[in-house]
N, C-alpha and C positions, 0 to 999 in steps of 0.2 A: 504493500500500500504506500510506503514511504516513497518507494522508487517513480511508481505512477505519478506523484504529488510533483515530486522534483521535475518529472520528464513532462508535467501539466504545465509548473510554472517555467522552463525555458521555452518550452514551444511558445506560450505568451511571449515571453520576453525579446526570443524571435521575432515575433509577428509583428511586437511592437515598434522594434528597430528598424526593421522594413516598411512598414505604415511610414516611421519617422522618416527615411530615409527616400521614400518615393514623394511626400509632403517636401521636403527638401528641391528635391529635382525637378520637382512640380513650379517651385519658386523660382527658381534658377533660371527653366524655361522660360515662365513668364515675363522675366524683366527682359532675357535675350529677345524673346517676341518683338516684346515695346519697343524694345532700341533698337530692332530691323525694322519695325514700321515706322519711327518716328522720323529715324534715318530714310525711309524711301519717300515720305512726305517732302522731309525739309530737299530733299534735291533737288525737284523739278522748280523748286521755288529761288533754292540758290541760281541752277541757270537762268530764271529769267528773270532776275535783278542783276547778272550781269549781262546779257543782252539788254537789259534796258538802262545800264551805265553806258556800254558800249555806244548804244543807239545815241543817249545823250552827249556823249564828248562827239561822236561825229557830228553830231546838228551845231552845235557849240563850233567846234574845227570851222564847220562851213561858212557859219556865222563871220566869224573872224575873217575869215579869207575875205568873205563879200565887203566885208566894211575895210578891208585893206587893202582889197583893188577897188576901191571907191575912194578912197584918203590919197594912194599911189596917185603920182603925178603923170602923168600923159604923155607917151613920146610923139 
């Protein structure tokens, strides 16, 4: 009877650590999830703030030009 007791309570204490241990990985997984998605969100948003810096310094560039072949003296 003694032995059955002992071999009752390891197999809990097994089952506990594995519960714990899959609770664990369970957590682990989760956050990696979040930071592959957050990470695929914030991308497309990174490229198009700098196509739209981009866009902006060339309008700017142009700008400049046109008012310095306007200022520019005339051959």
């Amino acid at each position: 009877m003694a032995n059955e007791t002992s071999n009752d309570f390891t197999s809990a204490l097994n089952n506990l650590a594995e519960t714990v241990g899959k609770l664990g990985q369970m957590q682990i997984d989760l956050v990696t999830e979040g930071i592959k998605s957050l990470t695929s969100a914030i991308e497309p948003l990174s490229k198009g703030s700098v196509e739209m810096a981009e866009g902006a310094v060339n309008a700017l560039n142009q700008a400049l030009q046109g008012i310095t072949s306007a200022i520019a003296p005339k051959k």
